[in-house]
C-alpha positions in Angstrom: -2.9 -17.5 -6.0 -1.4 -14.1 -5.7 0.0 -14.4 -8.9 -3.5 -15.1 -10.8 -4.9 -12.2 -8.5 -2.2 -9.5 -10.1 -3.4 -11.1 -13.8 -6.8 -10.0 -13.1 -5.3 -6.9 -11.2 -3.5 -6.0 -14.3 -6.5 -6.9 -16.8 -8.6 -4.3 -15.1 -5.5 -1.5 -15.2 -5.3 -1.9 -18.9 -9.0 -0.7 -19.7 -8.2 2.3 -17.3 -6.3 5.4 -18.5 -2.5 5.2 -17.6 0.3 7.1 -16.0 2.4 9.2 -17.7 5.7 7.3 -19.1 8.1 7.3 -16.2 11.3 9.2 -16.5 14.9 7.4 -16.5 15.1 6.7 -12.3 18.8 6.7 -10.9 19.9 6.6 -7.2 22.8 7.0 -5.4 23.9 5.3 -2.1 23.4 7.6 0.6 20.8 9.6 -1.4 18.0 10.6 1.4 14.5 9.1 0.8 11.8 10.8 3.3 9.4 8.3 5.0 6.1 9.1 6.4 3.2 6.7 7.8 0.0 7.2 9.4 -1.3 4.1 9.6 -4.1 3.0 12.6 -3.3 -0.5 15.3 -6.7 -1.7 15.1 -7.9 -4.6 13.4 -10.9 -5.0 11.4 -12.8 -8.7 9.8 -14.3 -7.8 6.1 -16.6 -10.5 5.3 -18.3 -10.9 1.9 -20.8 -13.8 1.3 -22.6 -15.2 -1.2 -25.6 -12.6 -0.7 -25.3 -9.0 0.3 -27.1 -10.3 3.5 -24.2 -12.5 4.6 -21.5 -9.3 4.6 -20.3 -7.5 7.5 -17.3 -5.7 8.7 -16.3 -6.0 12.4 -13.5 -4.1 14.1 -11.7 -5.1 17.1 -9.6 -3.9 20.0 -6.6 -5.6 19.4 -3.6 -3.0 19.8 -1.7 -4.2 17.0 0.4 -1.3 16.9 0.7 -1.6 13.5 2.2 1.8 12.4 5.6 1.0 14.4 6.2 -2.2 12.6 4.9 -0.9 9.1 7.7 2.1 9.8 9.9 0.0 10.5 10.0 -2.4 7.7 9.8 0.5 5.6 12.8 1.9 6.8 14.5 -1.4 7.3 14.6 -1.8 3.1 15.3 1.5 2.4 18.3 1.7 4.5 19.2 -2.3 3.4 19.0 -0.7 -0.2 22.0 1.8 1.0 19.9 4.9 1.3 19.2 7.4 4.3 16.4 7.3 5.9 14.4 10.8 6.6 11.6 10.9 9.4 9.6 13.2 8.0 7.6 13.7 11.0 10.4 14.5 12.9 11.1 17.0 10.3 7.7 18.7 10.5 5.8 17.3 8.1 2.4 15.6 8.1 0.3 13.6 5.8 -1.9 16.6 4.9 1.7 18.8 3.8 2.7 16.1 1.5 -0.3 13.9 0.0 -0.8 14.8 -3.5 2.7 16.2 -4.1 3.1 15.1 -7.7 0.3 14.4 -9.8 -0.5 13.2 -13.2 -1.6 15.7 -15.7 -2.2 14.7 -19.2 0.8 12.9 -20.4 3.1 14.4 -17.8 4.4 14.5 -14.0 3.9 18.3 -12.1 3.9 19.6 -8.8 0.5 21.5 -8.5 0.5 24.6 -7.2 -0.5 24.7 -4.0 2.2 21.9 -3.2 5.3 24.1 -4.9 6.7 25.6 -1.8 6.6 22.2 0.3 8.4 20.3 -2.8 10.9 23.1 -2.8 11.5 22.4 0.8 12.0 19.1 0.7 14.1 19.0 -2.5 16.2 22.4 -1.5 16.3 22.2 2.3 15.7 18.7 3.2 17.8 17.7 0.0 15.4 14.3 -0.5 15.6 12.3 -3.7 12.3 10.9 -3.0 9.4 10.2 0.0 7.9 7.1 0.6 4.4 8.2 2.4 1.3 5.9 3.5 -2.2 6.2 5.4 -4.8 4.7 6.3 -7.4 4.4 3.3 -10.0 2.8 1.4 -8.2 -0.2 -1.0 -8.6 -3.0 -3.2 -9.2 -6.2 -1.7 -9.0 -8.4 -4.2 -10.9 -8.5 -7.9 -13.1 -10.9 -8.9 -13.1 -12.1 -12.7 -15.7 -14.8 -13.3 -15.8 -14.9 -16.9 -17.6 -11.4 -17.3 -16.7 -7.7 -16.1 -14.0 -7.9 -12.8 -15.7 -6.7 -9.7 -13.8 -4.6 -6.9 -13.9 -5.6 -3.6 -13.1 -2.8 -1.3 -12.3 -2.6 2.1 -12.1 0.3 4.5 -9.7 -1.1 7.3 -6.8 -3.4 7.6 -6.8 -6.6 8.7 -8.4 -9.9 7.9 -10.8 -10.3 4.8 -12.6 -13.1 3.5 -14.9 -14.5 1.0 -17.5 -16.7 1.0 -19.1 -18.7 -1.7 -21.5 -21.8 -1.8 -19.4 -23.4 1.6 -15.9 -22.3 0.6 -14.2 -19.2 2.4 -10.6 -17.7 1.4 -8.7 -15.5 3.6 -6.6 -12.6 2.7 -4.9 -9.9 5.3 -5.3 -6.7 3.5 -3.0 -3.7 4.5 -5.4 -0.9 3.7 -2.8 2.1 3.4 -2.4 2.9 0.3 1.2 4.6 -1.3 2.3 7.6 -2.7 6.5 7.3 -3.6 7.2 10.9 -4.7 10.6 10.8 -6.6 11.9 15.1 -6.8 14.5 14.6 -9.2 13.2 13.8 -12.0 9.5 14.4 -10.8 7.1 11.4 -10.8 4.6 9.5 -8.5 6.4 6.0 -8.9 3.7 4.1 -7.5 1.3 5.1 -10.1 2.8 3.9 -12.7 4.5 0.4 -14.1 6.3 -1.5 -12.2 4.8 -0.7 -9.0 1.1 0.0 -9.9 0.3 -3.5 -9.9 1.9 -4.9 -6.5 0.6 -1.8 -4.8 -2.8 -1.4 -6.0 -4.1 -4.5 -4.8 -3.0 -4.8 -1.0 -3.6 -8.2 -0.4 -1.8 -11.3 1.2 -3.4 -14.6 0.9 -2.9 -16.8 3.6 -2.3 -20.3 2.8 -3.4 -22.8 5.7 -5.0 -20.2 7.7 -7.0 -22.0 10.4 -10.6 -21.1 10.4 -11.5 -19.1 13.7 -13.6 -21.4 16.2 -15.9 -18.6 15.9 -15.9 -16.6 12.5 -17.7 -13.5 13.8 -15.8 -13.2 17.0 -11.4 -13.4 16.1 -9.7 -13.9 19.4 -6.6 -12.3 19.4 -4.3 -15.2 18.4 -6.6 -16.1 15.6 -6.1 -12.8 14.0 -2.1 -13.0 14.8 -1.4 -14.3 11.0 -3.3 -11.4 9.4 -0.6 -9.0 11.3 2.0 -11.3 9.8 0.6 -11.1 6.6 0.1 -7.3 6.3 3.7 -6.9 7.3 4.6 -9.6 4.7 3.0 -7.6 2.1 4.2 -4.4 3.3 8.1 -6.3 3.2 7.7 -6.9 -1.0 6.2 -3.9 -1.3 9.1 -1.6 0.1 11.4 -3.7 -1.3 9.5 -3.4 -4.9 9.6 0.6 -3.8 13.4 1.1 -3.5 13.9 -1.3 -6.8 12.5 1.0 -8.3 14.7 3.9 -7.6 17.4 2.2 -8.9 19.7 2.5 -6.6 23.5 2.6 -8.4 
């Protein structure tokens, strides 16, 4: 299912303008790769139906504390893949600082210029071969392709999405965090472009044999326990698709 989702996915890419061509990527062991996520530990149900009247998004206490594990699996492949791992927060820097630190113009990767003196710093100081950053943000459910133009389902928080139509619902956890991997040397925002474009711009994790709630509009807490599972399962290939990339030799 995920497989025919990333077809779609990758239909819809190729009708949008693309990335500049990547550079040649080459890591070394022990090459330091800053890490940054600001990601929320409340859950949230998405529901869209077969009529506009049916959908409705519902959050819900649950202290997932999802942030801590997302870090951590993060780090976990990066430092698996034989890199150091950089805190970036411990080092001073915040989403705001770093967001939007190499951007697409035209056919090539650049640093704008308000971002020049904080990619210095973390290239020259902090001596970083890339950063791996995510936040909370709007994403990509899923698409839907029904024989005419794809349609973009969005959702605002992660956790637990579904679809409804004519009697049959799917399920999906959705990690709505979206990723910037900033590589310094040579310049480029890897997760714009081929390979990683596709597994990261559609955040979603079907879940096989989830077990529909006892009451759909009111999750208990155990109910919504293989939606965590599933945003962390999504955030595992991810970050291991992430420090592929790099090419680590």
């Amino acid at each position: 299912m995920r497989l025919v989702s990333l077809l779609f996915f990758a239909a819809m890419l190729a009708g949008c303008a693309t990335a500049p061509q990547l550079p040649k990527i080459e890591s070394s062991r022990g090459d330091r790769i800053g890490v940054l996520v600001e990601v929320g530990g409340n859950p949230a149900h998405t529901h869209v139906g077969t009529t506009v009247f049916n959908n409705f998004v519902k959050k819900y206490p649950y202290q997932w504390n999802l942030g801590v594990d997302v870090r951590r699996t993060i780090e976990r492949s990066v430092k698996e893949a034989g890199f150091t791992v950089v805190d970036l927060r411990q080092e001073g820097f915040d989403y705001q600082k770093v967001a939007g630190l190499i951007q697409a113009t035209g056919d090539q990767w650049q640093v704008p210029a308000g971002k020049k003196e904080i990619f210095r710093q973390l290239r020259e100081q902090h001596k970083l071969k890339a950063l791996i950053v995510v936040k909370d943000a709007r994403v990509v459910a899923t698409l839907e392709c029904g024989g005419g133009p794809c349609t973009e389902r969005y959702v605002d928080h992660s956790g637990l999405y579904t679809r409804s139509v004519f009697g049959y619902t799917s399920y999906r956890a959705v990690a709505a965090f979206p990723w910037g991997v900033y590589v310094l040397d040579p310049v480029a925002d890897i997760a714009k472009a081929e390979p990683l474009r596709q597994s990261l711009g559609e955040p979603s994790y079907f879940l096989r044999g989830f077990k529909s709630p006892a009451d759909f509009e009111n999750l208990t807490e155990a109910e919504f326990a293989p939606v965590r599972d599933g945003i962390l399962s999504f955030t595992q290939e991810a970050s291991n698709a992430v420090v592929r990339a790099l090419n680590v030799k």
